[in-house]
C-alpha positions as CSV (number, residue, x, y, z in Angstrom):
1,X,0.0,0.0,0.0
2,X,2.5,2.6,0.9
3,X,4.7,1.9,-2.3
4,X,1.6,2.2,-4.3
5,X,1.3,5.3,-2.6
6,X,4.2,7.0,-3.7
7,X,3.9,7.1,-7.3
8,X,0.8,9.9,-6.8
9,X,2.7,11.9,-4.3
10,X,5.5,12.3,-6.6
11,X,2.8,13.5,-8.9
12,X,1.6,15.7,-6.3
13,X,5.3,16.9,-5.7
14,X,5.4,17.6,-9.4
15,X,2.6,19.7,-9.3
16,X,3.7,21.3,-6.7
17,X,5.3,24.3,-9.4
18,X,2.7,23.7,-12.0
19,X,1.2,27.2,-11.0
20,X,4.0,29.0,-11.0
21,X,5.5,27.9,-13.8
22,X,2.4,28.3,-15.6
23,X,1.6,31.8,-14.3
24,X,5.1,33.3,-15.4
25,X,4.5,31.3,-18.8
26,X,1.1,33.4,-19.5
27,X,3.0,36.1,-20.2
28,X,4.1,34.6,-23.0
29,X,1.7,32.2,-24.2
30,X,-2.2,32.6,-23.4
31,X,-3.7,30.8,-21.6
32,X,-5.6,28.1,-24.0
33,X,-2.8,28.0,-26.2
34,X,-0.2,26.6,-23.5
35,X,-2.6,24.4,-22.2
36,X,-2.1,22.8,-26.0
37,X,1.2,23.1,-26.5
38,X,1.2,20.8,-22.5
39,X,-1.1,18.2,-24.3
40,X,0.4,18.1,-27.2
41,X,4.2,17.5,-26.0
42,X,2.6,14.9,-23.4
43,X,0.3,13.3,-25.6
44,X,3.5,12.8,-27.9
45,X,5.7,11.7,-25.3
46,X,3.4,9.3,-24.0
47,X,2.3,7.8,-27.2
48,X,6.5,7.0,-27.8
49,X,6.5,5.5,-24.6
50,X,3.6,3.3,-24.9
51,X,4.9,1.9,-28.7
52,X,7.9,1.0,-27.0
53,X,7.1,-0.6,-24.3
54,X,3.5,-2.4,-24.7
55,X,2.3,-4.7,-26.4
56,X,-0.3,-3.6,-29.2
57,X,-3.7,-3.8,-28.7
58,X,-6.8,-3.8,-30.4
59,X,-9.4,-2.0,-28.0
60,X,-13.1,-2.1,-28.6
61,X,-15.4,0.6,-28.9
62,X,-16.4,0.6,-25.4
63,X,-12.6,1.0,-24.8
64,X,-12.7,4.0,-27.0
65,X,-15.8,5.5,-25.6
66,X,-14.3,5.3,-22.0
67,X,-10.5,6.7,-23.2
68,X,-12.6,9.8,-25.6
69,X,-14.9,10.4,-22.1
70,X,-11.8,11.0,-20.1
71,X,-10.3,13.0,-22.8
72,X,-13.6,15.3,-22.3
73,X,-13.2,15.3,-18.7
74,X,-9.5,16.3,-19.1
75,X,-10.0,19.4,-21.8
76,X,-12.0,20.6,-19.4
77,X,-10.5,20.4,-16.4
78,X,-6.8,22.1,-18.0
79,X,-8.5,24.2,-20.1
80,X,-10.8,25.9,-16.9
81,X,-7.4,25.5,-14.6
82,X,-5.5,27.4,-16.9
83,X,-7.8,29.8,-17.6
84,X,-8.7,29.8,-14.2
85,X,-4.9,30.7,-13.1
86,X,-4.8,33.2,-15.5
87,X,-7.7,35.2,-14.5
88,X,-6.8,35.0,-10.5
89,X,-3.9,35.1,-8.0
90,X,-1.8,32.3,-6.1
91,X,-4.5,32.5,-2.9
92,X,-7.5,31.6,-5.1
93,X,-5.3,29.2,-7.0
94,X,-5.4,27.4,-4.0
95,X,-9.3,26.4,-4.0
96,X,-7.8,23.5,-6.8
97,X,-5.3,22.1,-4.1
98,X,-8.6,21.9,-1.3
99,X,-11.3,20.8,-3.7
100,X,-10.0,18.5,-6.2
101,X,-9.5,15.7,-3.4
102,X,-12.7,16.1,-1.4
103,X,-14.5,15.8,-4.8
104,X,-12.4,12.6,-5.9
105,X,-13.3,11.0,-2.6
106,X,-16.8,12.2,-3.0
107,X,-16.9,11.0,-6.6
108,X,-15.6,7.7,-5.6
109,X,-17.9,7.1,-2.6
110,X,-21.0,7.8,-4.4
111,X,-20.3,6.6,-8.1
112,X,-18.1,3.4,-7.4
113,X,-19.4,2.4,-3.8
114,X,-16.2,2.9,-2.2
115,X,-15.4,2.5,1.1
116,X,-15.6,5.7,3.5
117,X,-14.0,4.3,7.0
118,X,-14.0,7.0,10.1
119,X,-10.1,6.4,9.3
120,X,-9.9,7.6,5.9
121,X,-12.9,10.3,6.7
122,X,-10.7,11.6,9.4
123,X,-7.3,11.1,7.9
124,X,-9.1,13.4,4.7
125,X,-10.3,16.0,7.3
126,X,-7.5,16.5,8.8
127,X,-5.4,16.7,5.5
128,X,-7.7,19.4,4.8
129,X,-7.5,21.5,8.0
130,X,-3.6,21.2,7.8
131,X,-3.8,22.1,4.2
132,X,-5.6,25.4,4.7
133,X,-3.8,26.2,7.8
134,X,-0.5,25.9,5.4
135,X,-1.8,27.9,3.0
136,X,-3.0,30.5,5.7
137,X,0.6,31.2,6.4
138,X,1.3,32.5,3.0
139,X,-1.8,34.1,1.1
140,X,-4.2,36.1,2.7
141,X,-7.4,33.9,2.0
142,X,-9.7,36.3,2.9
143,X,-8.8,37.6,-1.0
144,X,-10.3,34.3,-2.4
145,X,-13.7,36.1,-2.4
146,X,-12.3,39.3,-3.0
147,X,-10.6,38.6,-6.3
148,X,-11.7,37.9,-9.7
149,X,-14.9,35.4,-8.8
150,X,-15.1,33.9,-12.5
151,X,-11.7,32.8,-12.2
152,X,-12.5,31.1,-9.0
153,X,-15.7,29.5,-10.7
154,X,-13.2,28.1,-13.3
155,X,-10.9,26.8,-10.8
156,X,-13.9,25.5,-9.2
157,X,-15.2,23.7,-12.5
158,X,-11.3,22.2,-12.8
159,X,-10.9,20.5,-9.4
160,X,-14.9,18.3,-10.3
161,X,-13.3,17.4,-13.4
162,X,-10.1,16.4,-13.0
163,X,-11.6,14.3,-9.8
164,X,-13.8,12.7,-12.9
165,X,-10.6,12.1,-14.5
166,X,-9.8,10.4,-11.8
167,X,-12.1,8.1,-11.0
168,X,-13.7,7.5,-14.2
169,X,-10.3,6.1,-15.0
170,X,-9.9,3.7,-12.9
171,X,-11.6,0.6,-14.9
172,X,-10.0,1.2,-18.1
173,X,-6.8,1.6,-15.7
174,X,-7.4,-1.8,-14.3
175,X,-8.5,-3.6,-17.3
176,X,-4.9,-2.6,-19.4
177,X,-2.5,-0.2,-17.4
178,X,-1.9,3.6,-16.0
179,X,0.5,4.3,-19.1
180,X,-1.7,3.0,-21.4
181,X,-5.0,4.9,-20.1
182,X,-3.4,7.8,-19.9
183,X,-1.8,7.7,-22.9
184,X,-5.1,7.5,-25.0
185,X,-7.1,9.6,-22.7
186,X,-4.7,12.3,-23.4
187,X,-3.9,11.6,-27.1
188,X,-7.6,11.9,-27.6
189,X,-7.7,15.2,-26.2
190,X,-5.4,17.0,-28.4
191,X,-7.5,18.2,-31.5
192,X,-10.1,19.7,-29.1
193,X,-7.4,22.1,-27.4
194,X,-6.2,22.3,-30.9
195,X,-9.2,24.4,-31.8
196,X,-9.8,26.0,-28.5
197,X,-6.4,27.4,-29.1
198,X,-7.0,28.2,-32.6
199,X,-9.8,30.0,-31.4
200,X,-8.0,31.9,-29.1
201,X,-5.0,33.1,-31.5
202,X,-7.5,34.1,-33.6
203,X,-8.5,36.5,-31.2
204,X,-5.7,38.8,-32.5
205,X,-2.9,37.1,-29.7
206,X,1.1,38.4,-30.6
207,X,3.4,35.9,-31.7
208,X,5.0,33.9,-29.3
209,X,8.6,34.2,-28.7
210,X,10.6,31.5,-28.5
211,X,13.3,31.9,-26.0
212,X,14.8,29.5,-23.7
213,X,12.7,30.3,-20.8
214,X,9.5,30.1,-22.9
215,X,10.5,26.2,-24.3
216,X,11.8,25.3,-20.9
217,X,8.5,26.3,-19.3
218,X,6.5,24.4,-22.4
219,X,8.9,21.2,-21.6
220,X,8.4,21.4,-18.1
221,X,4.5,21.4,-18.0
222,X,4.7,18.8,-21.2
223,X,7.2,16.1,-20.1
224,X,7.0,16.3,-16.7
225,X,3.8,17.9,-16.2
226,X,1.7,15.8,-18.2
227,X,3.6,13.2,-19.2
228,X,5.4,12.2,-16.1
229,X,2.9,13.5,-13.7
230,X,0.0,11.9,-15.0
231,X,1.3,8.7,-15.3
232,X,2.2,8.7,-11.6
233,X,-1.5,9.4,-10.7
234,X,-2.9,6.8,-12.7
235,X,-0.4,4.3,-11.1
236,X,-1.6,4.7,-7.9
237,X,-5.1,3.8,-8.8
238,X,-3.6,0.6,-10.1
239,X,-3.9,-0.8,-6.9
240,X,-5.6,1.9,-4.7
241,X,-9.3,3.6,-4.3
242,X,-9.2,6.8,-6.4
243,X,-10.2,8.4,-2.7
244,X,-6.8,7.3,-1.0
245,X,-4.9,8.1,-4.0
246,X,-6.6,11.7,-4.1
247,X,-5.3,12.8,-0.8
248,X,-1.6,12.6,-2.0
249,X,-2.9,16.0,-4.0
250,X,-2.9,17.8,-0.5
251,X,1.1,17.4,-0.8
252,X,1.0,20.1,-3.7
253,X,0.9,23.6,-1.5
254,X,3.2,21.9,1.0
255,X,6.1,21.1,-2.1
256,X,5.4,24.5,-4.0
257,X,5.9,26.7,-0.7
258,X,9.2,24.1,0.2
259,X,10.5,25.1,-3.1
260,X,9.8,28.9,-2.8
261,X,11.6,29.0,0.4
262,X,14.5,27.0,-1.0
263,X,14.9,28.6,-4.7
264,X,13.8,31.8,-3.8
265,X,14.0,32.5,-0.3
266,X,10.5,33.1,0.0
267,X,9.9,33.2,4.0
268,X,8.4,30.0,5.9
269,X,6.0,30.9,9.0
270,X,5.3,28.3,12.0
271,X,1.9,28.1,10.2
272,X,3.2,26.0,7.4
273,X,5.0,24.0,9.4
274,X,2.3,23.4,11.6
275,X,-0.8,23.0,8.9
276,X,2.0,20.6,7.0
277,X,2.3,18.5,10.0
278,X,-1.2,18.3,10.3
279,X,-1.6,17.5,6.5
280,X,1.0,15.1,6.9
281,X,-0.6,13.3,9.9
282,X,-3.7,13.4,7.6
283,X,-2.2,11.1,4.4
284,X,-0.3,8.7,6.9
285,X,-3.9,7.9,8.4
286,X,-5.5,7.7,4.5
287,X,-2.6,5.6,3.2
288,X,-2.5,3.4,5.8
289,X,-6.2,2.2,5.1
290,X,-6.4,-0.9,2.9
291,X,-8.1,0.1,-0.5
């Protein structure tokens, strides 16, 4: 159980810069268009992988149905994250890291009839209170409903459906593997960012300069992102309930603060080390439950 638990905390710790990164890179690319140039390079990357490495498979349409429904549930979720990030700041960024896992867990509970012990209910609660007394130490919250509210409503929109990602994707994970579902799922969602970026340049958006910072930032969100990042979620749900997987998303605020204060000397308050000890305490109790 705890090995299969650290493939989605690495993907946690990934994400753990994915707003940062993708904030600086808006002022390059927009929003929309980034987001496809990140599905794109992934898709690709995956799709090498999975020729080299699987065998080849002939799915059915039921197979296809299920990868092209979490393709749907993934353009929607980046598309309203990134839009999302764009429209707000790095407080009201944080209503992804609180929501996405309470909605997995909800998801899971309702749709699939998994289990909900006091442990893991508790464990979840706890992550949560640790998690926004973490964040308390370094955004004002109180700006959350202060701010740009449509962003937040995107962000909103994006933590439901990447927990649909989530769980939806566990059969289909099961049945054949985490490379393979993700690889298709997010293959499959490349021509519909391709015209919502379309759309978007078309809009009258600048050229987009290609400097090193600019294709660093692409390959980061692409490779590692994407590519790397969702793979390590799916893994987890290998073996695992998409509601103890989710809680490794609570590690997120805690790495991208770590790596502030490391990088860039951004101060650390006793409140993150308290509400990260608390979060902390929280996943221990959820991936210690079996399932």
């Amino acid at each position: 159980m705890r090995r299969a638990a650290l493939a989605p905390l690495l993907a946690a710790a990934i994400w753990g810069g994915l707003y940062v990164v993708s904030k600086w890179a808006f002022a390059a690319i927009p929003p929309l268009t980034l987001a496809f140039l990140r599905i794109a390079l992934g898709g690709g990357v995956l799709l090498a992988v999975v020729r080299t490495t699987k065998p080849s498979r002939e799915f059915s349409r039921t197979d296809w149905r299920g990868f092209a429904i979490l393709a749907a549930w993934l353009t929607l979720s980046i598309a309203t994250q990134f839009v999302g990030t764009d429209l707000t700041n790095a407080s009201q960024g944080s209503v992804v890291t609180v929501l996405t896992p309470v909605f997995t867990l909800a998801l899971g509970v309702v749709w699939f009839g998994e289990s909900l012990s006091p442990r893991k209910l508790g464990g979840t609660a706890l992550a949560v209170v640790g998690t926004v007394v973490l964040l308390s130490g370094q955004y004002d919250l109180a700006s959350i409903a202060a701010g740009n509210l449509l962003g937040v409503g995107f962000l909103v929109v994006a933590s439901g459906t990447f927990a649909a990602y989530t769980v939806f994707g566990t059969p289909l994970i099961r049945r054949y593997s985490a490379l393979e579902t993700a690889t298709y799922a997010t293959c499959l969602s490349i021509p519909p960012f391709a015209l919502l970026s379309a759309w978007e340049l078309s809009r009258g958006v600048g050229p987009i300069p290609l400097t090193v910072p600019v294709v660093a930032a692409v390959g980061y969100l692409g490779v590692v992102a994407t590519a790397g990042a969702w793979y390590l979620w799916y893994k987890g749900l290998e073996t695992v309930s998409a509601g103890t997987v989710a809680v490794f998303f609570f590690a997120q605020p805690a790495v991208g603060v770590a790596l502030g204060a490391a990088l860039l000397a951004e101060p650390v308050g006793p409140r993150f080390l308290a509400g990260a000890t608390v979060m902390a305490v929280g996943v221990y109790l959820v991936a210690s439950v079996n399932g």
